[in-house]
C-alpha positions as CSV (number, residue, x, y, z in Angstrom):
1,X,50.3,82.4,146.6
2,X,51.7,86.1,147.3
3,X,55.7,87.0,145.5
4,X,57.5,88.5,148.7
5,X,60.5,89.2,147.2
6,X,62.8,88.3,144.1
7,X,66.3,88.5,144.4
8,X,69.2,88.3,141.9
9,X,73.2,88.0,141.6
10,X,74.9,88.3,144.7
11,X,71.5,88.7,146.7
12,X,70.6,85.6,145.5
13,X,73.2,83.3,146.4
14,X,73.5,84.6,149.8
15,X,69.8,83.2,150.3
16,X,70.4,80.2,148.4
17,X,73.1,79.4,150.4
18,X,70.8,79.8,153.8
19,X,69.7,76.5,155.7
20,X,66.4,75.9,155.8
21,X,64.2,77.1,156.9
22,X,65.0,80.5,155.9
23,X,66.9,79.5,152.5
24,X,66.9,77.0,149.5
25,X,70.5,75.4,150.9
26,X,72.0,74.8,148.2
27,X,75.2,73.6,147.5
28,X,76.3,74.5,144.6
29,X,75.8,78.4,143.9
30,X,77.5,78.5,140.3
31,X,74.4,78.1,138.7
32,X,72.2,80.4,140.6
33,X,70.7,83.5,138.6
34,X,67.0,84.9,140.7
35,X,65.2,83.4,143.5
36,X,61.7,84.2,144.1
37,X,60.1,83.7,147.1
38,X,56.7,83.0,147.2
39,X,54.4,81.9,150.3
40,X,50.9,81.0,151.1
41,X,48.5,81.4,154.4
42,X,45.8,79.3,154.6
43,X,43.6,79.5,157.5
44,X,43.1,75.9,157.3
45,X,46.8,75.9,159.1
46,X,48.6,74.9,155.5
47,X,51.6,77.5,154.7
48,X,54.5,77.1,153.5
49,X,57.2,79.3,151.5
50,X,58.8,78.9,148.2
51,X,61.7,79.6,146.9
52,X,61.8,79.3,143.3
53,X,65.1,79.2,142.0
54,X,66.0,80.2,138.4
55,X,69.5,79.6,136.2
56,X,70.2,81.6,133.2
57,X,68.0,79.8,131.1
58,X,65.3,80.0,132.8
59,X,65.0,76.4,134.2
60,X,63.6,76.0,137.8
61,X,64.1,74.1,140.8
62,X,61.6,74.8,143.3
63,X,62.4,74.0,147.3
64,X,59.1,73.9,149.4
65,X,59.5,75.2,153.4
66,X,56.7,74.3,155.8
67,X,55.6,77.4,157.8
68,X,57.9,80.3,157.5
Protein backbone atom coordinates (compact mmCIF):
# COMPACT_ATOMS: atom_id res chain seq x y z
CA UNK A 1 0.00 0.00 0.00
CA UNK A 2 1.42 3.63 -1.00
CA UNK A 3 0.42 6.89 1.77
CA UNK A 4 -0.92 9.60 -0.78
CA UNK A 5 -1.53 12.09 1.49
CA UNK A 6 -2.20 12.85 5.29
CA UNK A 7 -4.30 15.51 6.17
CA UNK A 8 -5.12 17.23 9.56
CA UNK A 9 -7.57 19.87 11.28
CA UNK A 10 -9.62 21.64 9.01
CA UNK A 11 -8.17 19.73 5.91
CA UNK A 12 -9.26 16.84 7.37
CA UNK A 13 -12.84 17.28 8.03
CA UNK A 14 -13.42 18.72 4.75
CA UNK A 15 -12.46 15.15 3.38
CA UNK A 16 -14.18 13.34 5.97
CA UNK A 17 -17.07 14.99 5.32
CA UNK A 18 -16.89 13.93 1.35
CA UNK A 19 -19.32 11.11 0.05
CA UNK A 20 -17.81 8.34 -1.12
CA UNK A 21 -16.13 7.66 -3.19
CA UNK A 22 -13.83 10.41 -2.74
CA UNK A 23 -14.25 10.75 1.14
CA UNK A 24 -14.79 8.68 4.46
CA UNK A 25 -18.55 10.45 4.83
CA UNK A 26 -18.72 10.77 8.01
CA UNK A 27 -21.19 12.23 10.04
CA UNK A 28 -19.99 13.34 12.88
CA UNK A 29 -16.68 15.58 12.36
CA UNK A 30 -16.13 16.45 16.23
CA UNK A 31 -13.93 13.74 16.66
CA UNK A 32 -11.85 13.92 13.59
CA UNK A 33 -7.94 14.70 14.16
CA UNK A 34 -5.72 13.21 10.69
CA UNK A 35 -6.79 11.16 7.84
CA UNK A 36 -4.43 9.25 5.80
CA UNK A 37 -5.08 8.07 2.68
CA UNK A 38 -3.64 5.11 1.61
CA UNK A 39 -4.35 3.03 -1.79
CA UNK A 40 -3.23 -0.09 -3.53
CA UNK A 41 -2.92 -1.12 -7.51
CA UNK A 42 -2.83 -4.48 -8.08
CA UNK A 43 -2.57 -5.68 -11.54
CA UNK A 44 -4.80 -8.51 -10.72
CA UNK A 45 -7.69 -5.62 -10.99
CA UNK A 46 -7.96 -5.33 -6.91
CA UNK A 47 -7.57 -1.50 -5.74
CA UNK A 48 -9.01 0.21 -3.58
CA UNK A 49 -8.31 3.44 -1.30
CA UNK A 50 -8.15 3.93 2.38
CA UNK A 51 -8.76 6.43 4.37
CA UNK A 52 -7.63 5.89 7.83
CA UNK A 53 -9.07 8.05 10.12
CA UNK A 54 -7.41 9.07 13.44
CA UNK A 55 -8.98 10.92 16.84
CA UNK A 56 -6.80 12.51 19.32
CA UNK A 57 -5.92 9.46 20.87
CA UNK A 58 -4.88 7.74 18.33
CA UNK A 59 -7.72 5.28 17.82
CA UNK A 60 -8.73 4.44 14.14
CA UNK A 61 -11.57 3.76 12.04
CA UNK A 62 -10.61 2.70 8.76
CA UNK A 63 -13.26 3.19 5.57
CA UNK A 64 -12.30 0.99 2.57
CA UNK A 65 -13.27 2.48 -1.20
CA UNK A 66 -13.22 0.13 -4.20
CA UNK A 67 -11.25 1.70 -7.08
CA UNK A 68 -10.50 5.26 -6.69
Amino acid sequence: MVCDRILEGADAHTLAAQKMPFGPALDDLTWVERIEVWYTEDREGVDFTEFRVFDGNGRRKTVRVAGY
